[in-house]
C-alpha positions as CSV (number, residue, x, y, z in Angstrom):
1,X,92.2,227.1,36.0
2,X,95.5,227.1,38.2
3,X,93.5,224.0,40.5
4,X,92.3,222.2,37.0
5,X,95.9,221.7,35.9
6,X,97.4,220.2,38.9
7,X,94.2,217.5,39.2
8,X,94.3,216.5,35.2
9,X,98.3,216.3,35.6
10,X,98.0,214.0,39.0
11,X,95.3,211.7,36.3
12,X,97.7,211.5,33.0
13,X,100.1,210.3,36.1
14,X,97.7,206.9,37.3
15,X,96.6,206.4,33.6
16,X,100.3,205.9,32.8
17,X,101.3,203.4,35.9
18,X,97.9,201.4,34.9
19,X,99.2,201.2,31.3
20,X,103.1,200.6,32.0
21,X,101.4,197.5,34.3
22,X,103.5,197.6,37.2
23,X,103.5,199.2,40.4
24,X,104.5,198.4,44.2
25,X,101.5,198.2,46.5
26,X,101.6,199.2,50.0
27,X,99.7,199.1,53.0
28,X,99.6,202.6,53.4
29,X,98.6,203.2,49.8
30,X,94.9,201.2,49.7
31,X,92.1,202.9,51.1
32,X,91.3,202.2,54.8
33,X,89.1,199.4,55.6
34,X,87.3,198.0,58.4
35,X,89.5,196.0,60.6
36,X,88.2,192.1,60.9
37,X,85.5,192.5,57.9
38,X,87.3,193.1,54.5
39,X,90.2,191.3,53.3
40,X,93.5,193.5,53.6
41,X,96.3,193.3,51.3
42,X,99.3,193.7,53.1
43,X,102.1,193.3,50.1
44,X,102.5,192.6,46.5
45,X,105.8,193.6,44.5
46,X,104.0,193.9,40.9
47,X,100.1,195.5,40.7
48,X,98.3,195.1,37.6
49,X,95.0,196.4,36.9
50,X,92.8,197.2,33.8
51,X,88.9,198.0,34.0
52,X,88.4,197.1,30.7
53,X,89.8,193.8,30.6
54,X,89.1,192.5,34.1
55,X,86.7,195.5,36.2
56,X,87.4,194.5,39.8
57,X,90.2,191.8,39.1
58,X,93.5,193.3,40.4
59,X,96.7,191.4,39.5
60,X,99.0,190.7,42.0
61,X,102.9,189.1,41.6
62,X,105.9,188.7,44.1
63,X,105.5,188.4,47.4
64,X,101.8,188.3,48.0
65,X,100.3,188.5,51.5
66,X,96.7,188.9,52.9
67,X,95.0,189.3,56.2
68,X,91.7,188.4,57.1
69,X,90.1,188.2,60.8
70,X,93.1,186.3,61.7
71,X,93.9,184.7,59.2
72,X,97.1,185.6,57.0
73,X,98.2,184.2,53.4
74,X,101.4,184.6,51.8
75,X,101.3,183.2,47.3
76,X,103.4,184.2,44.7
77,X,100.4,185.9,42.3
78,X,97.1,186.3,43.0
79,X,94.7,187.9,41.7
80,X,92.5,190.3,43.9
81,X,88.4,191.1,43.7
82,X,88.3,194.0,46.2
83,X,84.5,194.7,45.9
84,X,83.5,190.7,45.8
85,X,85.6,190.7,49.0
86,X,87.5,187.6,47.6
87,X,90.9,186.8,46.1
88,X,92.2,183.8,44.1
89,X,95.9,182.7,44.9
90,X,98.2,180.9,42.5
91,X,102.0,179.5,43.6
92,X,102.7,178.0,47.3
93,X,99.7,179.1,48.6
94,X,100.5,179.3,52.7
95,X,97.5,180.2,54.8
96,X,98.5,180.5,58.5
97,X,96.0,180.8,61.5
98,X,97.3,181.7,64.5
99,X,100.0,178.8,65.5
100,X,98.3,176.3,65.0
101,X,96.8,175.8,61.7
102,X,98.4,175.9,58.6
103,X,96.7,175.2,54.9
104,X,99.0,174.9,52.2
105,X,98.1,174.1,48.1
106,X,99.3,175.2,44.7
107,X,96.4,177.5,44.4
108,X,93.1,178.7,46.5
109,X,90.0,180.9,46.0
110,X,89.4,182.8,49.6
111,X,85.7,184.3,50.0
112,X,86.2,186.9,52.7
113,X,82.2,187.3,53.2
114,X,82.0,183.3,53.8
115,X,85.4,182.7,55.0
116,X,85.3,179.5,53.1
117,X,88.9,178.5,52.0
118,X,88.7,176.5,49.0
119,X,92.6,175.0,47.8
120,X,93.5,172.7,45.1
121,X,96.3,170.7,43.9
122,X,98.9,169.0,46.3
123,X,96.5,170.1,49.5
124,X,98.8,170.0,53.3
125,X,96.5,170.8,56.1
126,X,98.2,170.7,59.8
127,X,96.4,171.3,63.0
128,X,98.1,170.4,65.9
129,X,99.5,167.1,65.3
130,X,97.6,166.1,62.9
131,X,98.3,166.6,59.1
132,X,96.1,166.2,56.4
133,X,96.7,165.3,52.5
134,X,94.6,165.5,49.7
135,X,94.1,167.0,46.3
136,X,91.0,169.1,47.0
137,X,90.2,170.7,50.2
138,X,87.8,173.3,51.1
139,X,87.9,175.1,54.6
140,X,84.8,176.7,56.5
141,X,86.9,179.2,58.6
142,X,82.8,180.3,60.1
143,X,82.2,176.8,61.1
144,X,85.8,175.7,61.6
145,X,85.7,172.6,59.6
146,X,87.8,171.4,56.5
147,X,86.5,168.7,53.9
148,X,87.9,166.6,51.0
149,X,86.3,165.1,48.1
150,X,88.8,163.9,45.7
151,X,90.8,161.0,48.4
152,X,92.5,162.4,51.1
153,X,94.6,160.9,54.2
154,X,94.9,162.1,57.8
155,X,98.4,161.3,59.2
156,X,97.9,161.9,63.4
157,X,101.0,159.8,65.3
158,X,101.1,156.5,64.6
159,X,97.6,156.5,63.1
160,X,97.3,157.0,59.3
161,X,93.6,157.1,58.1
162,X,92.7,157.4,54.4
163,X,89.3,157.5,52.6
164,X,87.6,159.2,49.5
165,X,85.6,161.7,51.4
166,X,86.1,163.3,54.5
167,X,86.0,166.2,56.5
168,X,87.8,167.4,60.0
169,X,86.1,169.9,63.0
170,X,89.8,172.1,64.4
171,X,87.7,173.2,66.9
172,X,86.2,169.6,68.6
173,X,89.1,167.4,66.7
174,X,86.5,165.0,65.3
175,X,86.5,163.9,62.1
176,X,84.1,162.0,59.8
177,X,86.0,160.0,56.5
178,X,83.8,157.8,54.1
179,X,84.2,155.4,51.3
180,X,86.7,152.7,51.1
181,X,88.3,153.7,54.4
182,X,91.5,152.8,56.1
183,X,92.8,153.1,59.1
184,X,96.2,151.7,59.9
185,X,98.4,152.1,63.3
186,X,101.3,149.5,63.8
187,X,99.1,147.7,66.3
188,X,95.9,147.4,64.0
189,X,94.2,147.9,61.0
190,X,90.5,148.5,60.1
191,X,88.4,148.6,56.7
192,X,85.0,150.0,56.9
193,X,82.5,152.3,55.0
194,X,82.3,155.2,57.6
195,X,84.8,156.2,60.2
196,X,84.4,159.0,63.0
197,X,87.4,159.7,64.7
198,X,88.1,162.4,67.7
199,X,92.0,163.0,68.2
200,X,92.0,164.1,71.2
201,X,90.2,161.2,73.5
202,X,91.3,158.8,70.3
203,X,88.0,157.1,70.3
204,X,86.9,155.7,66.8
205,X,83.6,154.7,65.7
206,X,83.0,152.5,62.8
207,X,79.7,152.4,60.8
208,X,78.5,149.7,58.3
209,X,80.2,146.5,56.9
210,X,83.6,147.0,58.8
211,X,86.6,144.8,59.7
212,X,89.6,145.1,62.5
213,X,92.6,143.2,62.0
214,X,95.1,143.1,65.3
215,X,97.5,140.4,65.9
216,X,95.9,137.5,65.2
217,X,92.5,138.7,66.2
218,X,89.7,140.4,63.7
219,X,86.8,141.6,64.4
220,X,83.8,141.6,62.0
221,X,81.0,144.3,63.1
222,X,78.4,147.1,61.7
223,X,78.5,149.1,64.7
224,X,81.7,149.3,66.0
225,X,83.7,152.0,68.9
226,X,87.5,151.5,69.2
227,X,90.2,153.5,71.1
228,X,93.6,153.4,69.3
229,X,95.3,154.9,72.6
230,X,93.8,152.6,74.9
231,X,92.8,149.4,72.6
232,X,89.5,149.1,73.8
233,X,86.8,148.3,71.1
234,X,83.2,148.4,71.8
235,X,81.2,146.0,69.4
236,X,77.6,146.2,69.1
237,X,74.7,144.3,66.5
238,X,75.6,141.1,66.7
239,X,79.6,141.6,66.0
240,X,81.9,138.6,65.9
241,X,85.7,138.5,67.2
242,X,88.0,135.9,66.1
243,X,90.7,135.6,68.3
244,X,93.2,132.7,67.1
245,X,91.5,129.9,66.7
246,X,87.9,131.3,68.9
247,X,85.1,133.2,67.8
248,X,82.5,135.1,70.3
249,X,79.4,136.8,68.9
250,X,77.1,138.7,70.7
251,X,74.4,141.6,71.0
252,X,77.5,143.6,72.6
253,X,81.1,142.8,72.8
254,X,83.7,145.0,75.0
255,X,87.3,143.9,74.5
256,X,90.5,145.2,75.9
257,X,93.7,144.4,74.1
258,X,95.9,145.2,76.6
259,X,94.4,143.1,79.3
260,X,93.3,140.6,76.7
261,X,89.9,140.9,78.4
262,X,86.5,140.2,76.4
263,X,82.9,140.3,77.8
264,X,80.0,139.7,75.5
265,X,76.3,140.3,76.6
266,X,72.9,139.1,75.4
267,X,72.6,136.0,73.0
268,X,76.3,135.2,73.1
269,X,77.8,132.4,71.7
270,X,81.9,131.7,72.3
271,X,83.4,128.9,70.3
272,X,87.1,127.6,70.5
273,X,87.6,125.6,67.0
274,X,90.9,124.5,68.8
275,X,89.2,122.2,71.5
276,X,86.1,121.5,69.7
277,X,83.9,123.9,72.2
278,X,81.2,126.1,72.3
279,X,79.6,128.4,75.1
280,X,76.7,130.0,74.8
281,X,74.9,132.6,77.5
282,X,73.6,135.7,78.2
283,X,76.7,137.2,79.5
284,X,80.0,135.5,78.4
285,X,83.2,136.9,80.1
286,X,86.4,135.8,78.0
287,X,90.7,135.5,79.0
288,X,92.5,135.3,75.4
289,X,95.8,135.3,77.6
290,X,94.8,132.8,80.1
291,X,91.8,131.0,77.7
292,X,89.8,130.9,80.5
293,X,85.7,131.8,79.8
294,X,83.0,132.2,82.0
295,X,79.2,132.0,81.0
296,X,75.7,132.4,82.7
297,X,72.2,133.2,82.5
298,X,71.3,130.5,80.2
299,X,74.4,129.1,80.0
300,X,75.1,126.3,78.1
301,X,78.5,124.2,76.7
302,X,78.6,122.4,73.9
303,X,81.4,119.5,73.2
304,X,81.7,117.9,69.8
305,X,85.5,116.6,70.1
306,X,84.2,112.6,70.7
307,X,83.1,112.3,66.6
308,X,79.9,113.6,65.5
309,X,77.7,113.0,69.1
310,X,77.6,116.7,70.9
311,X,78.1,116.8,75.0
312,X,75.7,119.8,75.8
313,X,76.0,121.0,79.6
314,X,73.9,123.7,81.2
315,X,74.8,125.1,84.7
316,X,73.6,128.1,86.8
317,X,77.5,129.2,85.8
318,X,80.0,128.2,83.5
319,X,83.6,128.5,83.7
320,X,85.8,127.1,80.7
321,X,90.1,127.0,80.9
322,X,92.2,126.1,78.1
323,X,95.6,124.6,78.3
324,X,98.6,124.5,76.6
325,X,97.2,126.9,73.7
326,X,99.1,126.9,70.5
327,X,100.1,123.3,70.9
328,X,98.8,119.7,69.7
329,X,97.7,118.9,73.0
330,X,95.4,121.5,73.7
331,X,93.1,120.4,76.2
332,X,90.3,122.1,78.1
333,X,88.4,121.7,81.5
334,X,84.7,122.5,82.2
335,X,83.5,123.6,85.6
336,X,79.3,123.8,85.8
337,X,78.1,124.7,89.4
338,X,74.0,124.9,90.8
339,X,71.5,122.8,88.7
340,X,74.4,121.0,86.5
341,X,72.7,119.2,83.6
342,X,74.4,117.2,81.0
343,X,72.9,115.5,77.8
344,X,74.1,113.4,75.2
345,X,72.4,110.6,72.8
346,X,74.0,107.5,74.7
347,X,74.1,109.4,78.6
348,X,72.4,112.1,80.1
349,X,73.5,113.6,83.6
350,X,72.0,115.6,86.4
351,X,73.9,117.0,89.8
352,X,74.7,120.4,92.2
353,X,78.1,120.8,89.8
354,X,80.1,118.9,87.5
355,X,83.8,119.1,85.9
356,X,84.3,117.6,82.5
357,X,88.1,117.3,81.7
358,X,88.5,117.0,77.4
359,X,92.2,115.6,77.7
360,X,90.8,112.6,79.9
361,X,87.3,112.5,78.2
362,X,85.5,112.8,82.0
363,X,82.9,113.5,83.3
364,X,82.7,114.3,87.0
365,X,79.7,115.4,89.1
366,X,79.1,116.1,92.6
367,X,76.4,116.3,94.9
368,X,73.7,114.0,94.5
369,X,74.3,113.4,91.2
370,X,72.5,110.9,88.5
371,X,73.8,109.4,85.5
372,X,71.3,107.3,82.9
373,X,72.4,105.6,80.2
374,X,69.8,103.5,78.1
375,X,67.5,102.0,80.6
376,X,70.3,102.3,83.2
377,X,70.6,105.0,86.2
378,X,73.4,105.1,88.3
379,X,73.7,107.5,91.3
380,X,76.0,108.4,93.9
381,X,78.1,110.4,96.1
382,X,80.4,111.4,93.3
383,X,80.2,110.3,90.0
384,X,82.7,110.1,87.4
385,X,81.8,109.1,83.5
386,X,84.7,108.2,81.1
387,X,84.2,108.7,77.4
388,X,85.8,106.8,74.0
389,X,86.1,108.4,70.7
390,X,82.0,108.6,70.9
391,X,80.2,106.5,73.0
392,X,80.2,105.9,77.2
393,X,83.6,104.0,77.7
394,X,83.1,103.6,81.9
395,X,82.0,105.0,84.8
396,X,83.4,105.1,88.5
397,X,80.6,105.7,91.4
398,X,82.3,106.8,95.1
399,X,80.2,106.2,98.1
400,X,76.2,105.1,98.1
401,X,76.1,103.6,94.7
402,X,73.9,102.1,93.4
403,X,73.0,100.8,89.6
404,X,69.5,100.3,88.9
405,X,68.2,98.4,85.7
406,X,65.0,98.8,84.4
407,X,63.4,95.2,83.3
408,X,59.8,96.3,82.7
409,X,57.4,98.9,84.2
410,X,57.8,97.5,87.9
411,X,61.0,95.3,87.7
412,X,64.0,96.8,88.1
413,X,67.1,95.2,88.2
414,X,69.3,96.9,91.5
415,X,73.1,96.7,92.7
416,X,73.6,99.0,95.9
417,X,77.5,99.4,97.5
418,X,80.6,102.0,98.6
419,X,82.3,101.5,95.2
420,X,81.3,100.7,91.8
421,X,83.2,100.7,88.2
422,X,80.7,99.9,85.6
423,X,82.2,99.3,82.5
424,X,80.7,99.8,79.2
425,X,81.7,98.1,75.1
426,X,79.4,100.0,72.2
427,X,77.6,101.6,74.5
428,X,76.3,98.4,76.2
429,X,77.7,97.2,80.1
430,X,80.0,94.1,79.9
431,X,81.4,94.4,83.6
432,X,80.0,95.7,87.2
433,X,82.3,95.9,89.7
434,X,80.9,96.5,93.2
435,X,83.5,96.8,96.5
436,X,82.4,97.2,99.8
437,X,78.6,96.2,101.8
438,X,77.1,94.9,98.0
439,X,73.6,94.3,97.9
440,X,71.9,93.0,94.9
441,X,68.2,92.6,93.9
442,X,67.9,90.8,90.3
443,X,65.3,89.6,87.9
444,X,66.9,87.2,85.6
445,X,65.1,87.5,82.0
446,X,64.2,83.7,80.2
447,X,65.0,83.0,76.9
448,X,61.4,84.9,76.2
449,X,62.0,87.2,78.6
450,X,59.8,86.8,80.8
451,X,60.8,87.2,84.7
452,X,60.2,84.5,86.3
453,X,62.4,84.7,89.5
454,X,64.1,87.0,91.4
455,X,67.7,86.7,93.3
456,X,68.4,88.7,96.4
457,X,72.6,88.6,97.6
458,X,74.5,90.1,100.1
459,X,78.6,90.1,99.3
460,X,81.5,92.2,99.9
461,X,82.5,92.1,96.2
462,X,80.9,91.4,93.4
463,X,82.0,90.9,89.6
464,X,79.0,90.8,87.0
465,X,79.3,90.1,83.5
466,X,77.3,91.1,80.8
467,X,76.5,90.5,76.9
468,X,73.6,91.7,75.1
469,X,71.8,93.3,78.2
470,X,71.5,89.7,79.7
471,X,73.5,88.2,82.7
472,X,76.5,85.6,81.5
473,X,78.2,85.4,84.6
474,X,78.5,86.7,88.4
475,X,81.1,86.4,91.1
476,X,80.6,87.1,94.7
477,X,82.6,85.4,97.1
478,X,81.5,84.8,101.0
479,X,77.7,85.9,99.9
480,X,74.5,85.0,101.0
481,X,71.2,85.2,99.7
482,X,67.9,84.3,98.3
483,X,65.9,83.1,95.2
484,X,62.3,83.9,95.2
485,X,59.5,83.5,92.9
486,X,58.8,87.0,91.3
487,X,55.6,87.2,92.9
488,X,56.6,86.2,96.0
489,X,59.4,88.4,96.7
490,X,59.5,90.4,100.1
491,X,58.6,93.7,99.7
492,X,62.2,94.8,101.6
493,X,63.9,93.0,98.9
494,X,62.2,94.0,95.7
495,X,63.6,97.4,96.2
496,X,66.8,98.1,98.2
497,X,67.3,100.8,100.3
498,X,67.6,104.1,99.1
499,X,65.7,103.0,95.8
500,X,64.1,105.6,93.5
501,X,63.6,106.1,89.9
502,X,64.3,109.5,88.2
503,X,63.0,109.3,85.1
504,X,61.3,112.4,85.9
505,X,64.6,114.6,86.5
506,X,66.1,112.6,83.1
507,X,66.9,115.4,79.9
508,X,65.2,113.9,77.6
509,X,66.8,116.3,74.4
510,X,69.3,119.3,74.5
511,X,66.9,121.7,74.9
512,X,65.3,119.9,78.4
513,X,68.7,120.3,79.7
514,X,67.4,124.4,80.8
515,X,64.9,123.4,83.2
516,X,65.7,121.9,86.6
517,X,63.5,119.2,88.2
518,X,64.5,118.6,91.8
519,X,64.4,115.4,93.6
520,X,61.4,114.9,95.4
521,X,61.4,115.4,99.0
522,X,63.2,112.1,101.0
523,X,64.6,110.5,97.8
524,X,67.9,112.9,98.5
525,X,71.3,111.1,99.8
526,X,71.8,110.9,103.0
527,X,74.7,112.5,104.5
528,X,77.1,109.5,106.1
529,X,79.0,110.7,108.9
530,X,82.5,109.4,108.4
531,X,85.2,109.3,111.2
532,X,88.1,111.5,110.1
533,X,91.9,109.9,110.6
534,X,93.1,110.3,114.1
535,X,95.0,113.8,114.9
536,X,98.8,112.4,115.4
537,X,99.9,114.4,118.3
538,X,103.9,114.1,119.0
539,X,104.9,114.3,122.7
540,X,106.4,117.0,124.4
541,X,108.9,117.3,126.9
């Protein structure tokens, strides 16, 4: 009896602080636990607790902190489900994790057993340097990885990325945001459908429909890898970069902002809308700051700035340079080098390399080059074609030229000499003009044209006039020659030295321009030594 009364007096005590409602809570007062597994409640001012009402729901006010395997949250209420292992907290909610993560919210429900942090309402995650907003956040503390579902937006330096879902790793920094995304950084912007982003190598990876936007430039892509430390961007499925006024597309695009740098491989295509170009190849290497582009393996260029008629050159290698960018006269040049080709409707053009300059509309090529127009072939030393709005306008031949004419199948019409400017109205020749050891071999066409004759001349100049692909007039002062019967003509003046026909090398459409037909063997130019100007030596004393 004397032990009875002591017990049943320490009960009426605890029935009467459970029904008054309030009591201070300390550490020392709950039961032990073990350490790192159950959630510990370290201090409340105000404990509530009725078994009836709410069995396992203890009601906590003023001051509220738990610990949990590192993890410690101060509230202002909460209430408290010690055998569920779990609490709800209500009133700037302040869950800390060592010192470097911190969750805030107006309220969260903690399960201890999952460690799964889930907070709501006016959500502030910071790791690091990066901060995260949003309205409903829930945080894996077993997988270390936070998520939002309700629109959230990750603030990290001067990168600010927003997106309807996402979700962030504290442990590798990567994080994965989804619908309707934005990410904007004073240097760039980009739109897209799915973003992965790592903080700490800044590397940004882009998947579906997406869009960057950078100083001019945007870049259209499905697959997409961008650094926002670096500016480097990795494009891939056939992405497209507009870059004021340009446009490259290609299998796979690598561009560097900072250098200005773009390299495009497999099925690439580079077009500058300014100067009326495109470039196409298999590897494209492109200079926004010095708009200079180089192309090859399958390179080709296309020009359409002379009216509707398109210039198409293939080379071996391509190198394109713009000049004065960002101003009315914006003017290119074209350098093609090994197995030049060049075709267009009303002249096609074969040689070792070839420059075409756009502001002078000309066409140069070197090394055994060829130039047809019509039934005309003109070939050379160097050769240099100048173009009108859209049609030949006249074309300047240095050193072994000679302009052959083809009448029928086995006449051909033939002026050989050092120099020769043909020039050219409609597209038809109204004036040769032939300086320097001139030969001639020509089959005047009758009113039925029919040849008849032929006329063989020797000059050192020679003026010939032209209309409607007949002969009006000639001038050759100090010449000599012969006129023969067609069929009688010598055999060493029917064709004149160094006389072949190339119709076999000829492009005969854009697409013949790819494949390279040599010369045959002994129809090549032959080197001419030329003396050099005498060394001037001055005398010494």
């Amino acid at each position: 009896m004397a032990l009875l009364l002591p017990c049943l007096f320490l009960i009426v005590i605890l029935r009467m602080a459970v029904a008054n409602g309030h009591a201070a809570v300390q550490p020392g007062d709950r039961r032990p636990v073990p350490d790192g597994e159950r959630i510990q409640l370290v201090h409340a001012d105000e404990w509530d607790y009725d078994e009836y009402v709410a069995p396992d729901a203890q009601r906590l006010s003023g001051h509220v902190q738990f610990l949990h395997r590192g993890m410690r949250l101060k509230c202002d209420s909460a209430v408290y489900f010690e055998h569920a292992n779990a609490f709800k907290a209500f009133g700037n909610v302040v869950m800390t994790q060592g010192d470097t993560l911190s969750l805030t919210s107006d309220r969260m429900a903690y399960y201890g057993d999952e460690q799964m942090a889930e907070a709501r309402s006016n959500v502030v995650l910071t790791h690091r340097e990066q901060t995260l907003y949003t309205d409903s956040l829930n945080y894996d503390r077993l997988y270390k990885y936070a998520y939002f579902f309700d629109g959230g937006r990750l603030v990290e330096a001067d990168n600010v990325l927003t997106s309807d879902w996402g979700e962030y790793h504290t442990d590798t920094r990567q994080s994965t945001f989804v619908y309707d995304v934005l990410l904007v950084n004073p240097d760039f912007r980009i739109v897209t459908d799915t973003l992965h982003y790592n903080t700490l190598d800044k590397w940004t990876e882009v998947r579906g429909p997406s869009d960057i936007y950078s100083d001019g430039n945007h870049i259209e892509t499905r697959y997409a890898r961008y650094n926002t430390a670096s500016k480097q961007a990795q494009l891939f499925e056939r992405s497209v970069c507009h870059n004021n006024g340009s446009r490259m597309t290609g299998d796979s695009l690598y561009y560097n902002k900072e250098t200005g740098i773009m390299e495009a491989f497999r099925n690439v295509e580079y077009q500058d809308s300014a100067s009326h170009a495109l470039m196409n190849g298999d590897y494209v290497w492109y200079d926004e700051q010095k708009g200079e582009a180089l192309a090859y393996g399958r390179a080709l260029a296309r020009d359409y700035s002379n009216g509707t008629d398109t210039l198409y050159v293939h080379a071996d290698t391509l190198r394109m340079r713009t000049y004065s960018i960002g101003t009315d006269s914006v003017y290119r040049v074209l350098r093609g080098y090994f197995h030049a080709r060049a075709y267009r409707t009303d002249v096609q053009a074969v040689a070792d390399s070839l420059v075409y300059h756009s502001a002078e509309r000309k066409l140069s090529l070197f090394r055994d080059p060829i130039v047809w127009s019509d039934n005309r072939q003109i070939v050379g030393e160097e050769i240099h074609v100048y173009n009108n709005d859209s049609t030949i306008d006249s074309v300047y031949v240095c050193q072994q030229a000679m302009l052959i004419e083809q009448v029928d199948s086995i006449h051909f019409n033939q002026v050989a000499g050092n120099l020769m400017r043909s020039y050219f109205k409609a597209g038809e020749m109204r004036l040769n003009c032939v300086d320097g050891n001139v030969y001639v071999a020509n089959f005047p066409l009758e009113k039925d044209s029919i040849v008849l004759y032929q006329n063989y001349t020797e000059t050192a100049k020679l003026r010939m006039h032209m209309r409607d692909r007949r002969l009006q007039r000639i001038w050759a002062p100090g010449s000599r020659g012969s006129f023969y019967i067609a069929a009688l003509t010598p055999e060493e003046h029917r064709r004149l030295t160094g006389f072949a026909w190339f119709d076999y090398i000829r492009p005969l459409h854009k697409d013949d321009i790819y494949e390279w037909r040599p010369k045959r063997r002994g129809s090549e130019l032959k080197p001419v030594i030329r003396h050099k100007a005498p060394v001037q030596t001055l005398g010494k004393q």
